[in-house]
C-alpha positions in Angstrom: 0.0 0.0 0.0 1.9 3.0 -1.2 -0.6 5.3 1.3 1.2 3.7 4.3 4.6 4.4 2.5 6.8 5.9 5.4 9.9 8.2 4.4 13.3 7.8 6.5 15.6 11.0 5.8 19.4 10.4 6.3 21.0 13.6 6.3 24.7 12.3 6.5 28.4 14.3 5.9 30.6 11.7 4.3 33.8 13.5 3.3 36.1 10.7 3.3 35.9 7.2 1.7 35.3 5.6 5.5 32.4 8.1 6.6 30.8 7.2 2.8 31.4 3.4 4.0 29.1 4.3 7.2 26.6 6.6 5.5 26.1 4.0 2.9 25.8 1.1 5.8 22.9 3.4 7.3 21.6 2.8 4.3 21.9 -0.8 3.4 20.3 -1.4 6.9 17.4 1.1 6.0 16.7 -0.5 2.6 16.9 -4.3 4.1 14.4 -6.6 2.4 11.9 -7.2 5.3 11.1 -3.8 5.4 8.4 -2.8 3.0 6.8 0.4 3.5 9.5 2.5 3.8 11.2 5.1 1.8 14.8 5.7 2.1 16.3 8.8 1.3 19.8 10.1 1.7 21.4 13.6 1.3 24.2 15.2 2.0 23.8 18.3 4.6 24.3 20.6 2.0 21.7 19.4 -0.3 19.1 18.7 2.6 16.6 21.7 3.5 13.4 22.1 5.4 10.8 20.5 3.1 12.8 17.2 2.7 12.5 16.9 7.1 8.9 18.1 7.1 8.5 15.5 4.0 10.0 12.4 6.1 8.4 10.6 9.2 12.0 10.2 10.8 15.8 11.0 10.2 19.1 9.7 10.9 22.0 12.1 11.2 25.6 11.0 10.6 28.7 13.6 11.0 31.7 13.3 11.8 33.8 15.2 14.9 35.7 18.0 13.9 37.7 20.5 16.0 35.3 18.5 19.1 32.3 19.5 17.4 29.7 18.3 14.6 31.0 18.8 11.1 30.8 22.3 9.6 27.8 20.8 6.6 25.8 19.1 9.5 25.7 22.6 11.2 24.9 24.8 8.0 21.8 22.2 7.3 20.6 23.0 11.4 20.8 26.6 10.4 19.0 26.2 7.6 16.0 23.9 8.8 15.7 24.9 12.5 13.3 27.7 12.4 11.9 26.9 9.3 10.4 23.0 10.9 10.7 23.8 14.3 6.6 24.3 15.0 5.6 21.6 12.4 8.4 18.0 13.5 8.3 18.1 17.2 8.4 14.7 18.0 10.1 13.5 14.8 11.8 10.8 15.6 15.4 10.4 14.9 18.9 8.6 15.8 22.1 9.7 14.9 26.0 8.8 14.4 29.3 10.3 15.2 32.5 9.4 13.6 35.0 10.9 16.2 38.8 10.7 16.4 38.9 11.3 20.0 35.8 11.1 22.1 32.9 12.6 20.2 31.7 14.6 23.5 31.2 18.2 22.0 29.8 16.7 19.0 26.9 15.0 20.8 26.5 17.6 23.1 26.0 20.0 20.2 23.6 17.6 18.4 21.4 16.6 21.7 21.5 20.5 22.4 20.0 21.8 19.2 17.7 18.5 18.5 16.3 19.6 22.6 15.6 22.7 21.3 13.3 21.2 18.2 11.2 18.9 20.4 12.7 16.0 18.3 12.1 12.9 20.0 15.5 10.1 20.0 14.7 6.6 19.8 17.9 5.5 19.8 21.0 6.0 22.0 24.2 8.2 19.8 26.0 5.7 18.0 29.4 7.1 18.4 32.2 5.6 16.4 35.6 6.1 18.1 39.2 6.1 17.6 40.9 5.1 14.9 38.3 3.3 11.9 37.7 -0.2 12.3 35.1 -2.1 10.0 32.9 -2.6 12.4 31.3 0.5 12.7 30.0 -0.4 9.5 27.8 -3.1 10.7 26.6 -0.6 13.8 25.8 1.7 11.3 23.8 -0.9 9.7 21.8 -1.6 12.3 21.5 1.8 13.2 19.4 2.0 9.7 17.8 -1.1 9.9 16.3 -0.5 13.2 15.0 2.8 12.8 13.7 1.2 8.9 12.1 -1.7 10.5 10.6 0.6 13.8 8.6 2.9 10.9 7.5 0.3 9.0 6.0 -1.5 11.8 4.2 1.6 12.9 6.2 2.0 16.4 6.5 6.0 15.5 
């Protein structure tokens, strides 16, 4: 039933080859085959704007850490949106990731700070990915898009 159709929104900055790896796990979890109503759409923070979050029924975020705080793209698209869908998502729900060299504090501080402020409503605890990259962050990522995939299309939020 397309009327049912949910849309998850993964607004993700991927400037290297290993953050693409994790944006495009989010993904693969998102799109897994057992989900079936749900629409999967992915954007850079750049390209995302306020009628592609009103347009979605939840959003993963992905950034990486930089200079101990969110990425410079991730913070342009908050600018952007935040006033623009602040009356109309409260309660969107919504996970995110942090890629963070070092311990990906300021980052999530920053992210749970302005997301407070929007009413948005996290159904997931940070997935922070620390240290130097090892591959499996890819498969947390993946289930970090398969759960929040599989939570829509059974009608959870």
């Amino acid at each position: 039933m397309v009327s049912s159709s949910k849309t998850l929104l993964i607004v993700a900055h991927a400037p290297s080859a290993n953050t693409l790896k994790l944006r495009e796990a989010v993904e693969r979890g998102a799109c897994h085959e057992d989900i079936e109503n749900v629409r999967v759409k992915v954007m850079a923070p750049l390209d995302a704007g306020p009628n592609d979050v009103l347009a979605c029924d939840a959003i993963i975020l992905g950034t990486t850490e930089n200079l101990g705080y969110m990425s410079g793209a991730l913070k342009d698209f908050f600018d952007r949106t935040y006033y623009s869908v602040l009356e109309e998502t409260q309660g969107l729900p919504f996970a995110y990731y942090i890629r963070a060299g070092h311990d990906g504090t300021g980052t999530n501080r920053a992210i749970e700070t302005i997301t407070t402020g929007l009413r948005w409503r996290l159904v997931q605890e940070p997935l922070i990915c620390r240290g130097e990259y090892r591959d499996e962050f890819e498969g947390q990522c993946q289930e970090l898009g398969m759960y929040l995939a599989a939570s829509l299309d059974a009608g959870l939020f």
